[in-house]
C-alpha positions as CSV (number, residue, x, y, z in Angstrom):
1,X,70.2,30.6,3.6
2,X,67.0,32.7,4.4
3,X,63.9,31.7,3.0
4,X,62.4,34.9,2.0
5,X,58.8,34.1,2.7
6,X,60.4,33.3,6.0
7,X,61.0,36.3,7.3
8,X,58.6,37.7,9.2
9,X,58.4,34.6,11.9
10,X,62.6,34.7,12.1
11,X,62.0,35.5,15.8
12,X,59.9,32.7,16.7
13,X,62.8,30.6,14.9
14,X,65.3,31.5,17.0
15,X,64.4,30.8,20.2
16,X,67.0,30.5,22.8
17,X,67.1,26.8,23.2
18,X,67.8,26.5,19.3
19,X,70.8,28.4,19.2
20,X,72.0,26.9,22.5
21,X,72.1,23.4,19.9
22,X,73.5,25.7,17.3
23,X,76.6,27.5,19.2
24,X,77.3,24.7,21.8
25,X,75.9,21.4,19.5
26,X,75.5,18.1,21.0
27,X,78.0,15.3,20.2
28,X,79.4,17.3,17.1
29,X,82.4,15.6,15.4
30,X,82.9,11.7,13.7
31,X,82.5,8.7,16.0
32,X,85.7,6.9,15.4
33,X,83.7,3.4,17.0
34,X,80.8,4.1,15.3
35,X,79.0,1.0,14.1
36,X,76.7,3.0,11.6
37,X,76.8,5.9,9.8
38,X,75.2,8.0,6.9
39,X,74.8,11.5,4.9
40,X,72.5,13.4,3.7
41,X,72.0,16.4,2.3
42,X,69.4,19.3,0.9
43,X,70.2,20.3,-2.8
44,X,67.7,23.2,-3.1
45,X,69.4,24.9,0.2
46,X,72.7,23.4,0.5
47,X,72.5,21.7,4.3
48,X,74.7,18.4,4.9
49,X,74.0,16.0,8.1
50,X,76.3,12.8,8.4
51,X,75.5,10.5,11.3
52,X,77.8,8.4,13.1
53,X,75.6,6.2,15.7
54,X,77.6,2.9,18.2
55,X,74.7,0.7,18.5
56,X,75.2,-1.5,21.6
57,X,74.5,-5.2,22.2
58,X,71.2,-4.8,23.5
59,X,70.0,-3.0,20.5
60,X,70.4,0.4,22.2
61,X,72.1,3.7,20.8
62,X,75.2,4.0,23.4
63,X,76.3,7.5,20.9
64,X,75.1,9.5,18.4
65,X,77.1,12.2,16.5
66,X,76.5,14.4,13.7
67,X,78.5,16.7,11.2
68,X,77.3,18.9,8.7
69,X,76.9,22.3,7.4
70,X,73.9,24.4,6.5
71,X,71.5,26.6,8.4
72,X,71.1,27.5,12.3
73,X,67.2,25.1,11.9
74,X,69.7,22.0,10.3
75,X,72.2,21.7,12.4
76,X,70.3,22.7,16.2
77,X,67.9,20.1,14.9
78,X,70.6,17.7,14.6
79,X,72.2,18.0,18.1
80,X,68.6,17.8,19.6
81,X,67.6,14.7,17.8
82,X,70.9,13.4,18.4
83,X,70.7,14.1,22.3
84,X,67.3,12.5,22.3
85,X,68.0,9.3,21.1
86,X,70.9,8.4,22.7
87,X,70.0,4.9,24.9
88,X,66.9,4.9,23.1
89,X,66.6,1.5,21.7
90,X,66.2,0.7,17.7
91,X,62.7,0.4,18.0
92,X,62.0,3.5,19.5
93,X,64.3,5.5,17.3
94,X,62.7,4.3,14.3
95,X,59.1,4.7,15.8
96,X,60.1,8.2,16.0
97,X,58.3,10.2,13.3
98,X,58.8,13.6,11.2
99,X,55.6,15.0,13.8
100,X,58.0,14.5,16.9
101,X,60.9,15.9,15.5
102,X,58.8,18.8,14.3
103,X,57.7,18.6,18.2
104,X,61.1,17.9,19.5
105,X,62.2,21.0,17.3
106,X,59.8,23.5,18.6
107,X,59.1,26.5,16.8
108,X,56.4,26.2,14.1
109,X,58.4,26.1,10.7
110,X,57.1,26.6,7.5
111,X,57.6,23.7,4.9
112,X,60.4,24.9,3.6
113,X,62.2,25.1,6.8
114,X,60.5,21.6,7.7
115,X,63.2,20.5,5.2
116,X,65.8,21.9,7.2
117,X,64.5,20.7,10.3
118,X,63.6,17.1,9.4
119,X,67.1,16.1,7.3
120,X,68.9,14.9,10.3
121,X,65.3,12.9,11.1
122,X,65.8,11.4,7.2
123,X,69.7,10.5,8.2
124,X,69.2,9.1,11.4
125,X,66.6,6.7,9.8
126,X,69.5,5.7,7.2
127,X,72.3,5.5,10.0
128,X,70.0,2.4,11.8
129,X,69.9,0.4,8.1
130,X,74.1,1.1,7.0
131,X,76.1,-0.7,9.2
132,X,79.6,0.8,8.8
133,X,82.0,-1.1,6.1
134,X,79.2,-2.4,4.2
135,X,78.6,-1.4,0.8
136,X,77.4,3.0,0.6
137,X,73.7,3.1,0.0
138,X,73.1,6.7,-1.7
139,X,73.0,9.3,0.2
140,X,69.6,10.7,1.9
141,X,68.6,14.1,0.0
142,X,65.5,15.8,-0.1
143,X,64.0,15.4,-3.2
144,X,65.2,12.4,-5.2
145,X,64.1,13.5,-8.5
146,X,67.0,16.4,-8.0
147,X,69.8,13.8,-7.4
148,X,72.0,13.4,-10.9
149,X,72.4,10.0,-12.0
150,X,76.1,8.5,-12.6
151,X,76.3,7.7,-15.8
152,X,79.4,7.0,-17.6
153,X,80.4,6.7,-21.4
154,X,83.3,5.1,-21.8
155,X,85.0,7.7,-23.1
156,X,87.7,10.3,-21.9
157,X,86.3,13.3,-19.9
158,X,86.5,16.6,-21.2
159,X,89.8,17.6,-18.6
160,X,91.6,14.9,-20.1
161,X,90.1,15.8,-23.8
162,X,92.0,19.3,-23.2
């Protein structure tokens, strides 16, 4: 979704390399021997990452894969980080900071766009801590304060009042 005030640096967005990552992505799909995984996602513009990472023996990242949806800046973000870190070890993955995937990224980006840019950053981070078949930590999203809380009253729901 365009961000209005946006607009007039769309060129320097779209540089060549970042819709390379866009139309061809790296490692794009679900990891069926994936070891960890996690979601995410921006409420205020809609984009989804998931992460599927196989974490070797030696503490290495032997894959990384992502799926998703949302903007050309979320998902060419994705399959850069993605390509970068693969046989980096834990350590250096989680050394990795917002500033180098800003870097990594390329084109300056305004904050609202840094959102876009930085939620497969936030779901990589996750992935490292949610081994897969352990209990779901919630999901990654932008601002926390926008996330709904589950709350349940014990009584029936309004389909099945109907």
């Amino acid at each position: 979704m365009p961000h209005p005030q946006d607009s007039n640096n769309d060129q320097d967005i779209y540089q060549e390399h970042v819709l390379d990552h866009y139309e061809d992505p790296y490692n794009r799909g679900h990891l069926a021997s994936a070891t960890h995984a996690h979601d995410g996602k921006n409420p205020l513009c809609g984009d989804k990452i998931h992460v599927d990472l196989r974490l070797d023996s030696d503490g290495r990242v032997a894959e990384a894969w992502f799926d998703g949806d949302g903007c050309v800046i979320s998902q060419a973000s994705a399959s850069m980080l993605l390509e970068a870190i693969e046989g980096k070890t834990i350590e250096e993955v989680e050394k990795f900071s917002a500033e180098d995937m800003l870097s990594l990224f390329g084109p300056q980006l305004t904050p609202n766009r840094q959102k876009c840019c930085l939620l497969s950053w936030k779901v990589l981070q996750g992935a490292l801590k949610r081994p897969v078949g352990t209990e779901a930590a919630p999901s990654v999203t932008e601002d926390d304060d926008e996330v709904e809380p589950k709350t349940s009253f014990g009584g029936p729901s309004l389909e099945e009042e109907q």
